[in-house]
N, C-alpha and C positions, 0 to 999 in steps of 0.2 A: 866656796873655798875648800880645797881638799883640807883634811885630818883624818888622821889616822885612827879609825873608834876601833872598840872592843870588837864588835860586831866582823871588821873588817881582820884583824888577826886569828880571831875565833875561823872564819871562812878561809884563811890561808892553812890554819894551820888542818885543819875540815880537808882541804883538796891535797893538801903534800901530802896527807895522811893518807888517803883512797890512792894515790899514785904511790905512795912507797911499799905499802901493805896489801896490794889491791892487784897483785900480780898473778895469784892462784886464783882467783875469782872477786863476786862483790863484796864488797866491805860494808856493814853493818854499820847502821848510824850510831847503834848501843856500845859498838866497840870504838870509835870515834870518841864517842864520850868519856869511855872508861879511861882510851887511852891519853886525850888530851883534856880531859877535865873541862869539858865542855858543857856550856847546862844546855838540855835538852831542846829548854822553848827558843833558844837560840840557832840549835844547829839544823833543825828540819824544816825552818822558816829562809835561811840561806840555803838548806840543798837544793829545795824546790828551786829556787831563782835559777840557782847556776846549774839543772836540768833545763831550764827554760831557754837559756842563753848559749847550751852547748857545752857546755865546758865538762856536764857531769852525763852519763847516762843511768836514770835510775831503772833496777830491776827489780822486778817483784815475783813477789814468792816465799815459803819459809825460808828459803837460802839467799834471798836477796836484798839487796844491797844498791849499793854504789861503784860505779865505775868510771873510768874516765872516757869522754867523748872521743879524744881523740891523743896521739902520741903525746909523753910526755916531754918530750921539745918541740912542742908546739902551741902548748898553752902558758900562756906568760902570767907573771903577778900582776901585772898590769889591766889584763882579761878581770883576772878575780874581782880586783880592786874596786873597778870600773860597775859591775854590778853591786858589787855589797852599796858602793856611792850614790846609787840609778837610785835602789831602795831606798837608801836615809833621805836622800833630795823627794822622794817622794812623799816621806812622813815629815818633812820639815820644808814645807813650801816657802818659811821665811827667805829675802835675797839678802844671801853673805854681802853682798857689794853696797860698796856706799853710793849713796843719790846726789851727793853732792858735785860741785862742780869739780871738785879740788880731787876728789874721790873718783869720778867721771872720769878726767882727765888724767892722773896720776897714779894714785894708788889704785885703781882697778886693775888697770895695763899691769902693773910689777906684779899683783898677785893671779892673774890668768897666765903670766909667762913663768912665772915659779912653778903653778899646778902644772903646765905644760912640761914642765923641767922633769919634774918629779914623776908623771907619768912616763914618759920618752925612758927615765932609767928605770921604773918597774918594768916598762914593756919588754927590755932589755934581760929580766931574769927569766928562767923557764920549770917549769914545775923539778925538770930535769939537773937543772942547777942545784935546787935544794934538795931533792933526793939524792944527787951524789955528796953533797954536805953533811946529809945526815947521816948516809953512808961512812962516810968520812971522819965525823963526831963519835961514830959507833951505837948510833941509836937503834936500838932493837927495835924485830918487825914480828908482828906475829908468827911470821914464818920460819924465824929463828931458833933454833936449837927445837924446833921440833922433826926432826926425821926421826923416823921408827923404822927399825935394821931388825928384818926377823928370818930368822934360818929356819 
């Protein structure tokens, strides 16, 4: 059954991050944190994944970072989601579903066509959606009010 964990906001807000700020080059998992209050053992456990899956390209080096694999309308919330879900279904082998008949027959079908529902409208947003949101909110980016004008 889909749910919404920490894990999986922490990883959205991890990837809008690297696309909104991540324009001049890679973005720093240390500033990641600063910025979104993110604890550490959390966010380098999801970068790796979503370098795995594409979504992220990591770079290495003093100056490296995080980048995006690919345009930012073109990676959906739904991408994200889908991996942070692969991980938790990995460390929680228990089956959401019930064994019963009634369960079998009923309430399996309504909660695999909800998850279906729900995924279909993440797949539907684009990293690009919420960066012009944030844009829009007026959320500062690193790159913000820092230009240096020298004669």
């Amino acid at each position: 059954m889909f749910r919404l964990t920490k894990r999986m906001i922490y990883a959205l807000e991890a990837v809008v991050d690297v696309a909104y700020n991540g324009r001049t080059g890679p973005v720093q998992s240390r500033d990641i944190t600063r910025r979104q209050e993110i604890p550490q053992r959390y966010l380098e456990q999801v970068m790796q994944q979503l370098v795995r899956a594409g979504i992220l390209k990591g770079v290495r080096g003093p100056k490296g970072g995080y980048n995006l694999a690919r345009e930012r309308r073109r990676v959906s919330v739904g991408e994200i989601v889908q991996v942070v879900n692969n991980m938790d279904l990995k460390k929680d082998k228990k089956e959401a579903l019930s064994q019963s008949p009634m369960g079998i027959k009923v309430i399996n079908p309504l909660i695999e066509s909800l998850n279906r529902d729900i995924l279909e409208k993440l797949n539907r947003v684009t990293l690009q959606d919420l960066c012009q949101q944030a844009m829009n909110e007026g959320v500062e980016t690193d790159t913000t009010n820092n230009f240096t004008f020298t004669i």
